[in-house]
VOPAGU-2260 file (C-alpha; in pm, 1 decimal, decimal comma):
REM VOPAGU-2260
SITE   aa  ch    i         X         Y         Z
SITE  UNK   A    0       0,0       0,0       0,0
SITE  UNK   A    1     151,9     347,9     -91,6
SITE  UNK   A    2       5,6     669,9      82,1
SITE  UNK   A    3     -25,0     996,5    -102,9
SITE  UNK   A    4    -224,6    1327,9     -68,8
SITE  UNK   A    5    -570,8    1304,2    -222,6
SITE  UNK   A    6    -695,6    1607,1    -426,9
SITE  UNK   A    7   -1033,0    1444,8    -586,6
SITE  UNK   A    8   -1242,9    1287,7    -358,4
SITE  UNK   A    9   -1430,8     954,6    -444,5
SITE  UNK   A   10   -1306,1     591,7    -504,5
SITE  UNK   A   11   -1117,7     410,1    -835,5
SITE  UNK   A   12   -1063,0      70,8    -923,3
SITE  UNK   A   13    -892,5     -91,7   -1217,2
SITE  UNK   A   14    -611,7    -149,3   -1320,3
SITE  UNK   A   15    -263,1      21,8   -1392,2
SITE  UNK   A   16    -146,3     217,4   -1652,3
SITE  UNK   A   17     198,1     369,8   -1617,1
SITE  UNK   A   18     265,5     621,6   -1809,8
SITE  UNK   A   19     672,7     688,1   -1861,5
SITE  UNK   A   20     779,4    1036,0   -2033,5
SITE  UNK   A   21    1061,6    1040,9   -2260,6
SITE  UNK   A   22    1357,8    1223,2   -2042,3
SITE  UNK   A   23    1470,3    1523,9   -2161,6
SITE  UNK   A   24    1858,5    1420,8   -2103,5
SITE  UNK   A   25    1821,5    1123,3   -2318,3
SITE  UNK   A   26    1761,4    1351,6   -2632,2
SITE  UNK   A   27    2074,3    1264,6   -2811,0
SITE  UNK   A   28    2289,7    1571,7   -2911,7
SITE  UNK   A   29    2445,7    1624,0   -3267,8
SITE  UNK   A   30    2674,1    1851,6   -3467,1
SITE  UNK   A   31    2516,9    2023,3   -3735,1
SITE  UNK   A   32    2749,9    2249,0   -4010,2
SITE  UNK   A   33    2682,3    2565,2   -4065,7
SITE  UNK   A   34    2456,4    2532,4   -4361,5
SITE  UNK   A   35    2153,7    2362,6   -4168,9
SITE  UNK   A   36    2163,4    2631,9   -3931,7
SITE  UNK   A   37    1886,0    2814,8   -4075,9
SITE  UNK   A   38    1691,0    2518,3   -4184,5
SITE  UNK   A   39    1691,4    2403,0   -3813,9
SITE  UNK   A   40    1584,7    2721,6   -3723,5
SITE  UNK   A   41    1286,3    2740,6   -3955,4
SITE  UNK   A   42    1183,9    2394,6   -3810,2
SITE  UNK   A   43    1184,1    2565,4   -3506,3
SITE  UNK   A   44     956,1    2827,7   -3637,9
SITE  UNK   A   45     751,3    2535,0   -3800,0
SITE  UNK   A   46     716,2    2335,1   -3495,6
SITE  UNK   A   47     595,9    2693,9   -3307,7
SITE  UNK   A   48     305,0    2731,7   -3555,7
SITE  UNK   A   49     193,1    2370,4   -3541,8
SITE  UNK   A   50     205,2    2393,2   -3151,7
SITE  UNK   A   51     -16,3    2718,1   -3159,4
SITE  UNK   A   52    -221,3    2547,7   -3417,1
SITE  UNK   A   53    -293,4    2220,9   -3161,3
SITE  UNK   A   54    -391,7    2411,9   -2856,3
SITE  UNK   A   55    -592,9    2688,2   -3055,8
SITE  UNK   A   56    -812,2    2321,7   -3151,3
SITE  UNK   A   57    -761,0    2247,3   -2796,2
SITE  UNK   A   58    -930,4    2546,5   -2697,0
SITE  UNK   A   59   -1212,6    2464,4   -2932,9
SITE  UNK   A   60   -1328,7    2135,8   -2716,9
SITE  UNK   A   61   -1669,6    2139,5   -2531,1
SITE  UNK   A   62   -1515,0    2018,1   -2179,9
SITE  UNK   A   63   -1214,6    2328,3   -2204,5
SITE  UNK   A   64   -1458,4    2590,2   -2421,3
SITE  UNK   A   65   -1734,4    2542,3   -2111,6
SITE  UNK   A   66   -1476,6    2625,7   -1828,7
SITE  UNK   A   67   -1266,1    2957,8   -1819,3
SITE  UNK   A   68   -1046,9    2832,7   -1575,0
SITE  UNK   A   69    -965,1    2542,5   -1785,0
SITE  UNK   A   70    -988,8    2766,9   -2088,8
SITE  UNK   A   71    -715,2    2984,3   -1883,7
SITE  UNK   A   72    -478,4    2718,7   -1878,5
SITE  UNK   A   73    -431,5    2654,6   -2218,2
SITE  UNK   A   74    -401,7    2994,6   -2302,7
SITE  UNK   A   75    -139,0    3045,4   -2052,7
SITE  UNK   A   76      22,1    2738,5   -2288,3
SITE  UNK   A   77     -21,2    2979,8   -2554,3
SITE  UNK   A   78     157,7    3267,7   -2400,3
SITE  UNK   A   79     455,5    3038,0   -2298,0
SITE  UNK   A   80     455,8    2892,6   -2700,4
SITE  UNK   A   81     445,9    3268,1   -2774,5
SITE  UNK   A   82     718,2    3414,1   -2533,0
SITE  UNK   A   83     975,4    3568,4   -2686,5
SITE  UNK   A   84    1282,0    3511,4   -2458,7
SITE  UNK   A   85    1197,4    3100,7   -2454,7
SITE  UNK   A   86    1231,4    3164,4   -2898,9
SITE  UNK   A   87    1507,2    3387,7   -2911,3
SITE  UNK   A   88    1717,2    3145,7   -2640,0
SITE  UNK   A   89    1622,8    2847,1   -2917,7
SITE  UNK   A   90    1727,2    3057,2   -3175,9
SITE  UNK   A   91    2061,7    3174,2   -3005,9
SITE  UNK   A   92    2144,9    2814,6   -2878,2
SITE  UNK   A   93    2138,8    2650,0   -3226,5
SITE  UNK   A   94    2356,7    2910,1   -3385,3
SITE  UNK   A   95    2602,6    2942,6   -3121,6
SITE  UNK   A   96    2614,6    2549,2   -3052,1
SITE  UNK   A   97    2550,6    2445,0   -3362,2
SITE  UNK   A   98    2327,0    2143,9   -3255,6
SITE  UNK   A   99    2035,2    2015,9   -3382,2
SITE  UNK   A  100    1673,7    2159,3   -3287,1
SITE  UNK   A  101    1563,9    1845,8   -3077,7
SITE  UNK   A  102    1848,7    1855,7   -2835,6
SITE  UNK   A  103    1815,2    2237,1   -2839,0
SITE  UNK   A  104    1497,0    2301,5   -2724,5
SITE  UNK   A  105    1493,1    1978,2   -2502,9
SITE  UNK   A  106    1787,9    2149,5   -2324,9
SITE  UNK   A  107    1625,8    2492,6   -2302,7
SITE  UNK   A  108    1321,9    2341,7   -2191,7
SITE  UNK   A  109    1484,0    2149,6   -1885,4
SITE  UNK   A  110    1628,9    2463,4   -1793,6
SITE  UNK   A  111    1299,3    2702,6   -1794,0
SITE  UNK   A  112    1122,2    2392,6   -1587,1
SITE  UNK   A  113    1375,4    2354,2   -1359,2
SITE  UNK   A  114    1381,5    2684,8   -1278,2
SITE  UNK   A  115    1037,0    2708,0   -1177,8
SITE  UNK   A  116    1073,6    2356,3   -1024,8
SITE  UNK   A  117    1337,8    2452,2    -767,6
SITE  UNK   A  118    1151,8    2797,6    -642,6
SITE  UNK   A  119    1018,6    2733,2    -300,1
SITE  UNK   A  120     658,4    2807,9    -375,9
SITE  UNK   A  121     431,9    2551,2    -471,2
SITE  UNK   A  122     233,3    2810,0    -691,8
SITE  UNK   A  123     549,7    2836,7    -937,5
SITE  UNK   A  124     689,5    2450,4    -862,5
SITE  UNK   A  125     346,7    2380,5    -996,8
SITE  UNK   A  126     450,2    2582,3   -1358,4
SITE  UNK   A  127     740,7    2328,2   -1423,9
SITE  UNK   A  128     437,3    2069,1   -1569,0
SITE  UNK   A  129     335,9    2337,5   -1821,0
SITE  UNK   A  130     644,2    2427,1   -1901,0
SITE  UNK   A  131     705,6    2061,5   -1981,8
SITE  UNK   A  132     398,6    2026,3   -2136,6
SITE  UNK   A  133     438,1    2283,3   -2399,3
SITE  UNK   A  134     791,6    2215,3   -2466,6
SITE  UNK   A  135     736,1    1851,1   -2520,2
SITE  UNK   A  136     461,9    1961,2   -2772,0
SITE  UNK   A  137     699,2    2169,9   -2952,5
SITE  UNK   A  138     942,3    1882,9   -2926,3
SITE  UNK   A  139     721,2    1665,1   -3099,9
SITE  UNK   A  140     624,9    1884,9   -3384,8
SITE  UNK   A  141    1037,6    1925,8   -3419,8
SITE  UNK   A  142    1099,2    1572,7   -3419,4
SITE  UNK   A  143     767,4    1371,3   -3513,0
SITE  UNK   A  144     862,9    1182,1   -3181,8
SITE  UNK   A  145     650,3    1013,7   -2966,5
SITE  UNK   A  146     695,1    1173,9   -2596,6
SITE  UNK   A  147     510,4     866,1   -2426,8
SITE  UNK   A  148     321,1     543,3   -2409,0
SITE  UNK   A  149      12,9     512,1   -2561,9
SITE  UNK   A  150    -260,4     414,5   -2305,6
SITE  UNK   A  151    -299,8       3,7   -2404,4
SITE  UNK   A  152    -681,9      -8,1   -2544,6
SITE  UNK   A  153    -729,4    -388,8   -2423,7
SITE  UNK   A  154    -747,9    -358,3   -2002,1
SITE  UNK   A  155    -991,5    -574,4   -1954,4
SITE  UNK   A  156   -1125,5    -340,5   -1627,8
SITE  UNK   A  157   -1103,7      29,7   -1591,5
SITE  UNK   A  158    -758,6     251,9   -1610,2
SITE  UNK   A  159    -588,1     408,8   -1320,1
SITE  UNK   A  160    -322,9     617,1   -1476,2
SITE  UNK   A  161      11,4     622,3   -1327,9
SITE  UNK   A  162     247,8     838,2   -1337,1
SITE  UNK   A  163     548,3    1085,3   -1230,4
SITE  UNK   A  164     335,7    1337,4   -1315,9
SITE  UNK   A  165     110,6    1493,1   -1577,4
SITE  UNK   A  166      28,0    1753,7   -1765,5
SITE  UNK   A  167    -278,2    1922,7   -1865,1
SITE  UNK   A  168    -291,4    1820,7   -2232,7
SITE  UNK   A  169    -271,7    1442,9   -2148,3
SITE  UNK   A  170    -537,8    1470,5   -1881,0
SITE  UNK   A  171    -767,4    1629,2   -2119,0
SITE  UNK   A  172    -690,4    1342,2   -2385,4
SITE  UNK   A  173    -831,4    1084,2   -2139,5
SITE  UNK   A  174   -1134,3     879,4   -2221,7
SITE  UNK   A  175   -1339,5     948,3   -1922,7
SITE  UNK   A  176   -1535,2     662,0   -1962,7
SITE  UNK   A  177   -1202,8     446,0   -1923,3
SITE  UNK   A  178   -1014,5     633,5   -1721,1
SITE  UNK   A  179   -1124,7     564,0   -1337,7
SITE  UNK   A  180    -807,5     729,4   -1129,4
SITE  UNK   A  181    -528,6     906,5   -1145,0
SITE  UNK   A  182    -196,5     864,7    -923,1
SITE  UNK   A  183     140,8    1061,9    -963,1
SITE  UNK   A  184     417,5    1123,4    -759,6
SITE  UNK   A  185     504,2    1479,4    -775,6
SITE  UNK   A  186     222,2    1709,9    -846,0
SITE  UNK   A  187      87,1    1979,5    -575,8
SITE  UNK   A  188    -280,6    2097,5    -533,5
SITE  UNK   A  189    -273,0    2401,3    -694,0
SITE  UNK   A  190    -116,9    2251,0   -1014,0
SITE  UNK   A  191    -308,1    2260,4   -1291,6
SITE  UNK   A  192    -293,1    1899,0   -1323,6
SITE  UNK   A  193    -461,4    1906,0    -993,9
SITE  UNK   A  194    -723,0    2156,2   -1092,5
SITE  UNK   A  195    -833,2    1967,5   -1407,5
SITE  UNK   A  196    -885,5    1649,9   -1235,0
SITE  UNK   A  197   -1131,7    1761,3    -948,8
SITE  UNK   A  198   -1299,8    1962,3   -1219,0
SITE  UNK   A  199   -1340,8    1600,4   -1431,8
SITE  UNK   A  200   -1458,5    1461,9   -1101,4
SITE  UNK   A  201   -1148,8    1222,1   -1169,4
SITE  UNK   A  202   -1049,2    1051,9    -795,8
SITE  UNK   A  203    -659,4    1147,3    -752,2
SITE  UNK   A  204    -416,2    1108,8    -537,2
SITE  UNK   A  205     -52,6    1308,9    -569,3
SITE  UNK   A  206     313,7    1290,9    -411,4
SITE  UNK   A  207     267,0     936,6    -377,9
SITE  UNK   A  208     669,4     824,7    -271,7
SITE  UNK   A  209     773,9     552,3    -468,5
SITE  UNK   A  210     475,0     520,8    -714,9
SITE  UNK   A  211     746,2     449,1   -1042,9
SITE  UNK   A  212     926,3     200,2    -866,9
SITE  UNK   A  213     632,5      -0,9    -699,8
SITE  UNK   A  214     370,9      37,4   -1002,3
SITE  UNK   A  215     356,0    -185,0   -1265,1
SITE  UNK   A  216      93,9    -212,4   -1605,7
SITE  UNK   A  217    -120,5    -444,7   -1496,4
SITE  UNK   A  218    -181,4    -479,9   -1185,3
SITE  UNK   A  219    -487,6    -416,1   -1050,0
SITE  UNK   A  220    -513,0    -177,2    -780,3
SITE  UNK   A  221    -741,0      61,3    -585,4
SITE  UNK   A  222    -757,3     443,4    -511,7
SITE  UNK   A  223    -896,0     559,9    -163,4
SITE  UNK   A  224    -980,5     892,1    -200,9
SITE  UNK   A  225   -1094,9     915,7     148,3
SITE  UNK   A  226    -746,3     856,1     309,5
SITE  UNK   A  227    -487,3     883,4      -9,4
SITE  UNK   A  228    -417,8     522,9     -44,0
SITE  UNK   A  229    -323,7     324,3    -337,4
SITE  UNK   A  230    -354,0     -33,7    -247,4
SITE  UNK   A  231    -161,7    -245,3    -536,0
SITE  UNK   A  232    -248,0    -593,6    -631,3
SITE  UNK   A  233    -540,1    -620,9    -355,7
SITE  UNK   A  234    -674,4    -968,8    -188,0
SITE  UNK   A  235   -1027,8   -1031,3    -280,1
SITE  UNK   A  236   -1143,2    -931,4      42,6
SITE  UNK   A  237    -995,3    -564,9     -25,0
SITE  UNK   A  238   -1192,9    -554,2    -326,9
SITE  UNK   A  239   -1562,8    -684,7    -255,7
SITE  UNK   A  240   -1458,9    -388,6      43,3
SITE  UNK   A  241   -1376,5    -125,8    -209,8
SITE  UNK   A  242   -1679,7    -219,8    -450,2
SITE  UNK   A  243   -1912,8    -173,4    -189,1
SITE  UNK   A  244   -1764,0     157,4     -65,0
SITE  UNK   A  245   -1774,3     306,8    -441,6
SITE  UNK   A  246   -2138,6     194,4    -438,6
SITE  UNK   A  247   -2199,6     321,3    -108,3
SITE  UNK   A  248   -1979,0     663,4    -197,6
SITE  UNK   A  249   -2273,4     652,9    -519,7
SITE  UNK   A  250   -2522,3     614,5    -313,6
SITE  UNK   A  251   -2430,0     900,6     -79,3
SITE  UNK   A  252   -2400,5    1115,8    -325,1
SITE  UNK   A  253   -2738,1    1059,7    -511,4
SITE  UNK   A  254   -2927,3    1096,4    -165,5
SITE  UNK   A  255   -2762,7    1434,5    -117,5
SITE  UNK   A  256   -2824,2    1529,5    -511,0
SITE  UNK   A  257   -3181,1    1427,5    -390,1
SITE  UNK   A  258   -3212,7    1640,5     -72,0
SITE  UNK   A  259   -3092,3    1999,3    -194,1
SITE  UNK   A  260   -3446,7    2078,7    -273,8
SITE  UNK   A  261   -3531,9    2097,4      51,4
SITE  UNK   A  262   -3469,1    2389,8     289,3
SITE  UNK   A  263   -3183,4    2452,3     513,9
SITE  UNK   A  264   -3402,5    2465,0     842,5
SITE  UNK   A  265   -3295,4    2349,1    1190,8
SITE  UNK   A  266   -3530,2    2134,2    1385,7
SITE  UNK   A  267   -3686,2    2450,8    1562,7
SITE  UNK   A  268   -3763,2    2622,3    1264,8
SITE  UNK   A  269   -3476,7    2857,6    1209,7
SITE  UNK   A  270   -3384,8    2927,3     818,1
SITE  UNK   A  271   -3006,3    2876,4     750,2
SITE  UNK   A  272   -2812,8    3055,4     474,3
SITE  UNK   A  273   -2544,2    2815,3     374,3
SITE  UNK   A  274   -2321,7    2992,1      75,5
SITE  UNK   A  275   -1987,3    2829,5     -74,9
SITE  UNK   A  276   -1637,5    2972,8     -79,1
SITE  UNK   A  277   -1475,3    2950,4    -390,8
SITE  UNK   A  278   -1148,0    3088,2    -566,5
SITE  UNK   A  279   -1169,0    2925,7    -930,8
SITE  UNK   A  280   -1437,5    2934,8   -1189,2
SITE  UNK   A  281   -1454,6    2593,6   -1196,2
SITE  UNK   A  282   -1525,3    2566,5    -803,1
SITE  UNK   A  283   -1914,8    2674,8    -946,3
SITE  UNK   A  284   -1979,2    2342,9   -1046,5
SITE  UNK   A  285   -1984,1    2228,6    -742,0
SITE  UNK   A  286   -2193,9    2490,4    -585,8
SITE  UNK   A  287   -2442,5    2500,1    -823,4
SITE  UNK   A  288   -2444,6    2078,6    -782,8
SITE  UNK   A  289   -2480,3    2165,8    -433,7
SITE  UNK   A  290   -2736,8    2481,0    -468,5
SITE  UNK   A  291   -2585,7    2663,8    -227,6
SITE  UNK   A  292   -2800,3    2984,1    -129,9
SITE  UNK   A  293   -2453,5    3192,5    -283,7
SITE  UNK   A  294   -2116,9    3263,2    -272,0
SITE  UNK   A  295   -2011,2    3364,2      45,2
SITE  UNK   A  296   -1649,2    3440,6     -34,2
SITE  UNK   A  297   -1526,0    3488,1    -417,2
SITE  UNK   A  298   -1119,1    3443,9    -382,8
SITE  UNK   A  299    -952,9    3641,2    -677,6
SITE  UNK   A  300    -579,9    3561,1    -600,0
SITE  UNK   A  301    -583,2    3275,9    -874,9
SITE  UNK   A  302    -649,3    3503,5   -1176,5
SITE  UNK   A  303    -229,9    3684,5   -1026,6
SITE  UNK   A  304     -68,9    3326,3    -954,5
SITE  UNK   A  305     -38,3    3173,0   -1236,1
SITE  UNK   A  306      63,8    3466,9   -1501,3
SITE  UNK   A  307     294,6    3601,2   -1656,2
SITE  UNK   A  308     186,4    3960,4   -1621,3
SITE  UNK   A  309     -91,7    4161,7   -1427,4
SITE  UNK   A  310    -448,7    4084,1   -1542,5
SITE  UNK   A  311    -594,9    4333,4   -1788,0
SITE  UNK   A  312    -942,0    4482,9   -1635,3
SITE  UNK   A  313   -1127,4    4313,5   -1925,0
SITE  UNK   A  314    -972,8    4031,7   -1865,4
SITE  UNK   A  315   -1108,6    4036,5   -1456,4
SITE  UNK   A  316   -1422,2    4145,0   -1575,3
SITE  UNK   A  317   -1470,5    3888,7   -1768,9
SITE  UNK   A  318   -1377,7    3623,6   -1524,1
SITE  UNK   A  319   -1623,9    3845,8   -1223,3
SITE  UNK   A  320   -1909,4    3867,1   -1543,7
SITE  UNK   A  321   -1896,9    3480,1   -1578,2
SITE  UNK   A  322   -1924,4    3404,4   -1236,4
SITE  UNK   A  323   -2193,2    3613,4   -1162,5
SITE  UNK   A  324   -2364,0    3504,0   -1446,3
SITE  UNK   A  325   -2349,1    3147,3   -1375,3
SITE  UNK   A  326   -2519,5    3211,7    -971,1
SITE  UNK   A  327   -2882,3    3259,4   -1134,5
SITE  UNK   A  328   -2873,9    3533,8    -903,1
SITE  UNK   A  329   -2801,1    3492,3    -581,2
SITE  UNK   A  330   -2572,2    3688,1    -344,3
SITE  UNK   A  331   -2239,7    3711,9    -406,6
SITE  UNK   A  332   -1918,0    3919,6    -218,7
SITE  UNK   A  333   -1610,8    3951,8    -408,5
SITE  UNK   A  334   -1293,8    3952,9    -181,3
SITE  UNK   A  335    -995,9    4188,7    -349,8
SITE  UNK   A  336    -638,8    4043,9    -372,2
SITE  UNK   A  337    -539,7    3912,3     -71,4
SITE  UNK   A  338    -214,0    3818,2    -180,4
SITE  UNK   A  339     150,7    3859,0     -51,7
SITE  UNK   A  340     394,8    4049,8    -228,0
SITE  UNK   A  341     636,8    3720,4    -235,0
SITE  UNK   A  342     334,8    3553,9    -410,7
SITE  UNK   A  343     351,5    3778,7    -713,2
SITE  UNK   A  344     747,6    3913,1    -718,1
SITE  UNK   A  345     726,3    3788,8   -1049,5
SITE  UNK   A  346     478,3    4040,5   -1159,3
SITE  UNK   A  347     604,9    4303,2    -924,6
SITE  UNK   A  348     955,9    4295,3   -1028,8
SITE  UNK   A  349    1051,5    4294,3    -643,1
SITE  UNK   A  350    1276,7    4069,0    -407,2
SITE  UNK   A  351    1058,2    3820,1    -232,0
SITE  UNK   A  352     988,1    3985,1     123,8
SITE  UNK   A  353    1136,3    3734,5     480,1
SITE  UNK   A  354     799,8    3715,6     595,0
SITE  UNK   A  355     533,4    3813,1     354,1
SITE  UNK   A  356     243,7    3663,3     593,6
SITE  UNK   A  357     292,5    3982,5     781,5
SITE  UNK   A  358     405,3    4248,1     637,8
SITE  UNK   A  359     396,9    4381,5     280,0
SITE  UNK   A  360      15,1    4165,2     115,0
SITE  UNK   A  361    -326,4    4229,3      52,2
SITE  UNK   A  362    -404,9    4604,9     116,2
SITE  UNK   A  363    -109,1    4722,4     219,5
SITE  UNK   A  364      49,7    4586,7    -115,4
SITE  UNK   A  365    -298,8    4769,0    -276,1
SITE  UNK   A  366    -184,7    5098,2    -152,1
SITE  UNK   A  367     137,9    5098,0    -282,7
SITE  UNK   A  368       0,0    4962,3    -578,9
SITE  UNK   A  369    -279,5    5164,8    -688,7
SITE  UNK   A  370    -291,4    5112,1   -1050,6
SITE  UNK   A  371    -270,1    4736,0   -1005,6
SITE  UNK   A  372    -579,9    4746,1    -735,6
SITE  UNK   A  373    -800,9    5017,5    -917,7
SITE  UNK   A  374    -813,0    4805,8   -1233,4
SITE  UNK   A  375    -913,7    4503,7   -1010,1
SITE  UNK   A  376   -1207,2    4750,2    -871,2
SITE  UNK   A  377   -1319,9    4871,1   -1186,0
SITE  UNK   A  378   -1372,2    4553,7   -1314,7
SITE  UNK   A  379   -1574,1    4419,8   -1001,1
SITE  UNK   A  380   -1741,0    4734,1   -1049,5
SITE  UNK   A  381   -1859,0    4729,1   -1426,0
SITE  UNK   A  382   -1915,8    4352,8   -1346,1
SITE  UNK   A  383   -2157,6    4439,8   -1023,3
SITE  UNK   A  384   -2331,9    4691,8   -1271,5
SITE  UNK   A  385   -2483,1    4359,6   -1497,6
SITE  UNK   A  386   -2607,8    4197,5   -1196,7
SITE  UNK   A  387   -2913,4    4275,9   -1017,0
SITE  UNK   A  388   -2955,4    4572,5    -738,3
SITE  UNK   A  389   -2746,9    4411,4    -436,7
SITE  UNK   A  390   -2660,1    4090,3    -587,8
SITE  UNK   A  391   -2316,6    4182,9    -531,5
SITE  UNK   A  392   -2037,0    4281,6    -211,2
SITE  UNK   A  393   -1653,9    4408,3    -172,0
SITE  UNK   A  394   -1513,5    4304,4      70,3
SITE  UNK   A  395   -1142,5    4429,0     147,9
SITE  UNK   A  396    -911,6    4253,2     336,4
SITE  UNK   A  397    -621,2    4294,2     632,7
SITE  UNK   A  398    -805,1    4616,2     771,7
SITE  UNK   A  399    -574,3    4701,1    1053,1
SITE  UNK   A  400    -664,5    5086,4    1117,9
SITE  UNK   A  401    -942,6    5327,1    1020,6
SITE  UNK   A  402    -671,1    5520,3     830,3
SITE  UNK   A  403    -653,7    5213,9     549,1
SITE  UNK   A  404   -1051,3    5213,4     515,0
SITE  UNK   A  405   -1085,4    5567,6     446,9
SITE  UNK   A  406    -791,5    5551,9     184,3
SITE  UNK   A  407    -945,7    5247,3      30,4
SITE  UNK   A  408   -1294,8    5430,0      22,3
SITE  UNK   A  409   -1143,0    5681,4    -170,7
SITE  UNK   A  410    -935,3    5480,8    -424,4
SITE  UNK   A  411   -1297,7    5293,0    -435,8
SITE  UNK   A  412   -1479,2    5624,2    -515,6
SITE  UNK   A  413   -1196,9    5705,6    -756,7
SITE  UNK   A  414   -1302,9    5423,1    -985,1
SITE  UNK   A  415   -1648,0    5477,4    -926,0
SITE  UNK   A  416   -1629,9    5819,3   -1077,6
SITE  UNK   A  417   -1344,1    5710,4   -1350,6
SITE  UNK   A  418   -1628,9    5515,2   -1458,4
SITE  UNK   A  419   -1925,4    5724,3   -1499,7
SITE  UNK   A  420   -1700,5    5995,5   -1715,1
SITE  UNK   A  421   -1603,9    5692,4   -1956,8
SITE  UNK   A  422   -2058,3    5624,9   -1976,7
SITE  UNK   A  423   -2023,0    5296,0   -1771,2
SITE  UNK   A  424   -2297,0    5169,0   -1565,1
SITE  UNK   A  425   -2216,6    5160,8   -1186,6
SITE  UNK   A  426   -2351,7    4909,1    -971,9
SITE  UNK   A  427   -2680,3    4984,9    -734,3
SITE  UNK   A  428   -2693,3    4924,4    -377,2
SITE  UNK   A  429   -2321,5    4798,4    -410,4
SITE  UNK   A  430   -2263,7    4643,4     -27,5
SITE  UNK   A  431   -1899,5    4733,4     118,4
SITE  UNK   A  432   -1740,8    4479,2     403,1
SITE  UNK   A  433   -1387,0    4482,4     568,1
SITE  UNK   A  434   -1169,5    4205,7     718,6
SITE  UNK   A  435   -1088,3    4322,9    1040,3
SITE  UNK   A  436    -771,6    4136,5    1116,1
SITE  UNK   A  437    -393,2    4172,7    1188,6
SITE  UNK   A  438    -172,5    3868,3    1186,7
SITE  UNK   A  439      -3,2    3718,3    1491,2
């Protein structure tokens, strides 16, 4: 039995599927003379357009086109395909190596990931995978190489994939009517690996130590998403268990689909508001599944973490606009950035701060940064203005003093009047909270 941390709740049974990458160091370097420079080049620029070309049809699938926050993923792939350091650094290699393009961009590639891999937050470690991902595409459409095993069509039960790790193209590529589980053993919960498998309502399990080495094709095995196990090559006693607890999980989850019709009351008649918290588009599956009464608490740090520059209003108003639109509704309060400065240094152009937690985040970093938070307000704003008279809340957070409520009022007020000289509608009844806290 291997342990790991579970990110997708539920329960899988099949059996396994490793998936092995093709290692970036075993991309064979050769000499090339100076007349199929250029030509290597101009595969380069080839194997860019194709790339482009794949996740543009990517972007065109019902599962990614229905989901922004998937839909953000892939064209964050598209920026990275499209940056013009990672091109110029291909480019520059192959004429100043003189090595082929395979070895050049696998070697370029390693180095961007690694990078990212060996920062000590989890947001960026979680980057590496796309950076891998989208090299590994270009890689391909270089080298018409295959960068992994096919998933064998013949299992005679359902597939739980295994693997180091994975990336967000492959996950979309699965059959979801084959593919049961997913186990890997790097992978953190904010990855986007991680993200796209609770929104496929895949069960998963991450950082599971030893998974390569104990794993094999084959083998049957189980995934408990209730405690992170993986339990390889079970008795038959194990699985009767595990059937009945995926029945019984079924079951559970059919008798609450059936029961969110009916009030939230307590036994002496008191009505109870229960509203979700949620911080990614794709979070409003579940509370609509759920029909919560609203959302509660809208994080917006996601839409700063995972970029490679600050969020354009329309962009933020778009993302607000979506949600809003998908509530049918209901009450919702939109928390501003709440965010340390160490969380976003790569926006910011700053040195990561000793002790972010307390010092230099959320609106303290907002008053410093003015343009940065106004653009965030204006689009809450514009976005409030489409929804109905009180529908929607601010909330600002990390009040410590009266002195930071009256400057945020104003900077508030600012974009409220910015606004109405540009014709926009502004909100009605727009409700205004604090977070009244200082951390210890």
């Amino acid at each position: 039995m291997l342990k790991g941390l579970a990110i997708s709740p539920g329960y899988a049974l099949g059996q396994i599927h490793c998936l092995r990458h093709i290692q970036l160091e075993s991309i064979e370097s050769s000499t090339i003379p100076a007349s199929e420079v250029d030509p290597e080049i101009e595969r380069f620029k080839n194997a860019i357009e194709v790339s482009r070309s794949e996740i543009n049809q990517l972007l065109e699938l019902p599962q990614i086109k229905s989901s922004l926050e998937i839909s953000n993923i892939f064209q964050a792939h598209l920026t990275l395909i499209d940056d013009p350091d990672l091109q110029k650094e291909v480019t520059k290699r192959i004429r100043e190596q003189m090595h082929d393009v395979q070895s050049v961009v696998g070697s370029v590639i390693k180095d961007y990931s690694n990078f990212f891999r060996n920062l000590p937050d989890p947001q960026f470690q979680g980057k590496a995978i796309d950076i891998m991902d989208v090299g590994k595409r270009i890689l391909k459409n270089c080298c018409k190489r295959k960068t992994s095993t096919p998933i064998h069509r013949h299992y005679d039960d359902g597939i739980i994939i295994v693997a180091e790790d994975l990336t967000p193209s492959e996950i979309v590529g699965f059959n979801p009517n084959r593919i049961k589980g997913i186990a890997i053993e790097e992978g953190t919960p904010t990855s986007h690996a991680s993200i796209l498998a609770r929104s496929l309502g895949i069960p998963a399990l991450i950082q599971v130590k030893d998974l390569m080495q104990k794993a094999h094709s084959g083998s049957y095995a189980i995934i408990d998403g209730s405690t992170g196990q993986l339990i390889i090559n079970p008795d038959e006693h194990l699985r009767l268990k595990y059937t009945g607890e995926l029945e019984n999980f079924r079951q559970r989850q059919q008798k609450i689909l059936a029961s969110l019709s009916e009030p939230s009351v307590t036994t002496d008649g008191v009505q109870i508001s229960l509203k979700a918290n949620i911080g990614q588009l794709s979070d409003l599956d579940a509370v609509n599944a759920n029909r919560a009464d609203g959302i509660g608490l809208y994080r917006t740090e996601f839409a700063y973490l995972t970029r490679r520059s600050f969020p354009t209003e329309n962009e933020l108003f778009q993302a607000y606009s979506e949600v809003i639109s998908k509530i049918n509704g209901a009450s919702i309060t939109i928390r501003t950035i709440d965010i340390g400065g160490d969380k976003i240094s790569h926006l910011m152009g700053n040195a990561m701060e000793r002790n972010p937690e307390l010092g230099w985040r959320a609106v303290r970093m907002a008053l410093d940064c003015q343009e940065v938070f106004i653009t965030q307000i204006r689009a809450i704003l514009r976005a409030a203005a489409l929804a109905k008279s009180g529908q929607v809340g601010i909330l600002f957070p990390m009040i410590s003093n009266i002195e930071e409520l009256r400057k945020i009022k104003q900077l508030l007020n600012q974009a409220h009047e910015e606004l109405i000289k540009a014709g926009e509608p502004n909100p009605e009844n727009l409700k205004i909270g604090i977070m009244v806290e200082i951390p210890s």
